[in-house]
C-alpha positions as CSV (number, residue, x, y, z in Angstrom):
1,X,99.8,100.0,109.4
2,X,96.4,99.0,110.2
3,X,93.5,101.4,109.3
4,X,90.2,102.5,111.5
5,X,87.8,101.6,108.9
6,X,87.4,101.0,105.1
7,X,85.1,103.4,103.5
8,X,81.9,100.8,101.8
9,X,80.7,100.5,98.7
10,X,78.2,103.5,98.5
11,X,81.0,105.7,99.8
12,X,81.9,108.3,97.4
13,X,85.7,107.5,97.3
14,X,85.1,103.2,97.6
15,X,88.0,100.9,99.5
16,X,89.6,104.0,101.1
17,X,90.7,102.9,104.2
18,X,91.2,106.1,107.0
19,X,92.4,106.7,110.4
20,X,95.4,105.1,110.2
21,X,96.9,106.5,113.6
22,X,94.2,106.4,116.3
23,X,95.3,105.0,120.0
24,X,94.4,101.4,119.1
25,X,95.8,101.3,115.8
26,X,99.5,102.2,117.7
27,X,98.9,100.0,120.4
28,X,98.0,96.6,117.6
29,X,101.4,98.2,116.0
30,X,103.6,98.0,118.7
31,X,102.1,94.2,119.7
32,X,102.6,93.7,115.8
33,X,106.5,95.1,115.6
34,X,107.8,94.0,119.7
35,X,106.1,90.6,119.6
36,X,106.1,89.4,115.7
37,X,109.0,91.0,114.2
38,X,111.5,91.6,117.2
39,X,110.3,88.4,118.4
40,X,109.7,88.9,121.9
41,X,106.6,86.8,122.7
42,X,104.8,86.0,125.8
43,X,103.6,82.5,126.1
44,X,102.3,80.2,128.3
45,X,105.0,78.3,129.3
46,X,107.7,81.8,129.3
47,X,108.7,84.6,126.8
48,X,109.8,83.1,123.1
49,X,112.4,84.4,121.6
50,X,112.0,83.9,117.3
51,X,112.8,87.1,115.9
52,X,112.0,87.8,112.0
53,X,113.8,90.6,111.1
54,X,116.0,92.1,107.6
55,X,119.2,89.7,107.2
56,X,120.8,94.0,106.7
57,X,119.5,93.9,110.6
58,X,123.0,92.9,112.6
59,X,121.4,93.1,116.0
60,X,119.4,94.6,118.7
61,X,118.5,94.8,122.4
62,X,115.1,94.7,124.1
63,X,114.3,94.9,127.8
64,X,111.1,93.3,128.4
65,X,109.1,93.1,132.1
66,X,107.6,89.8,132.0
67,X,106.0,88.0,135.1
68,X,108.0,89.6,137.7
69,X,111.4,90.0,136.1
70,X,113.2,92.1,133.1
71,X,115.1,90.5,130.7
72,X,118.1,92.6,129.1
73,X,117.6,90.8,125.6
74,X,120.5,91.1,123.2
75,X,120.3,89.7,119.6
76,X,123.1,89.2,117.5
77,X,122.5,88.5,113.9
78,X,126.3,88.6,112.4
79,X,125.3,85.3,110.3
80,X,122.4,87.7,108.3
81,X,120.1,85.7,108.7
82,X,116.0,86.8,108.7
83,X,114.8,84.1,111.4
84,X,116.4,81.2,113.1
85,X,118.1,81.2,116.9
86,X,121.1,79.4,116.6
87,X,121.7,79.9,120.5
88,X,120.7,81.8,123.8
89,X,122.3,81.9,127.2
90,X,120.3,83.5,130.4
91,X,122.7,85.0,132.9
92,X,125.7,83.0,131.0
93,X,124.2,79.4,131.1
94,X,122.9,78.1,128.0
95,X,119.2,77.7,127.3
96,X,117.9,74.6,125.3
97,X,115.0,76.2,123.4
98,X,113.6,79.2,122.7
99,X,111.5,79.9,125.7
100,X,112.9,81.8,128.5
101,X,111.4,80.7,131.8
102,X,109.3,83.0,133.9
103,X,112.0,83.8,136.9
104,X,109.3,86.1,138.8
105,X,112.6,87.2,141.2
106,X,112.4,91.3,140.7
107,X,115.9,90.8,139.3
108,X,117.2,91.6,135.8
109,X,118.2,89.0,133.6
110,X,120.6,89.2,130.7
111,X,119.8,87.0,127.8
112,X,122.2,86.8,124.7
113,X,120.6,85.7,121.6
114,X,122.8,84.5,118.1
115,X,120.9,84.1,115.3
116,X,121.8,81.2,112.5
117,X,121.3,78.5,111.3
């Protein structure tokens, strides 16, 4: 959780930090959780997939929009791991990486993800 402010030094209650829940605070939030926890990253070159999540965390599914496509992500983390793709497959055809290409065909696009190591 990220805070508005941080009251100063001549503030009478010093280091308190307020406003936890104002419009930009939830937007940073969601950027931190979708992008740095579930992993789902726009880059340069495509959309990185490194998740860093609880090893207690056996899966989950995103859909992201991302340069003229959605992708139907699906993460499997049977192993119990907290970060490491093992594999992903687009649309059944194994991806060498971790950067999905930017399609930018209006179609959806499924994308299994296994964790590991």
């Amino acid at each position: 959780m990220y805070a508005q402010m941080v009251a100063g030094k001549d503030a009478p209650r010093f280091g308190e930090a307020k406003n936890s829940w104002l419009t930009g605070t939830a937007a940073w939030t969601f950027v931190s959780i979708s992008q740095y926890i579930l992993g789902v990253r726009p880059e340069f070159d495509g959309l990185l997939i490194d998740p860093c999540i609880p090893s207690s965390m056996t899966s989950f599914s995103v859909t992201r929009h991302f340069r003229g496509a959605d992708y139907h992500i699906m993460v499997d983390n049977s192993a119990g791991v907290e970060k490491g793709v093992k594999s992903i497959t687009v649309d059944g055809n194994p991806l060498n990486g971790t950067v999905l290409p930017a399609f930018n065909d209006g179609k959806v696009h499924r994308v299994d993800v296994i964790l590991g190591k």
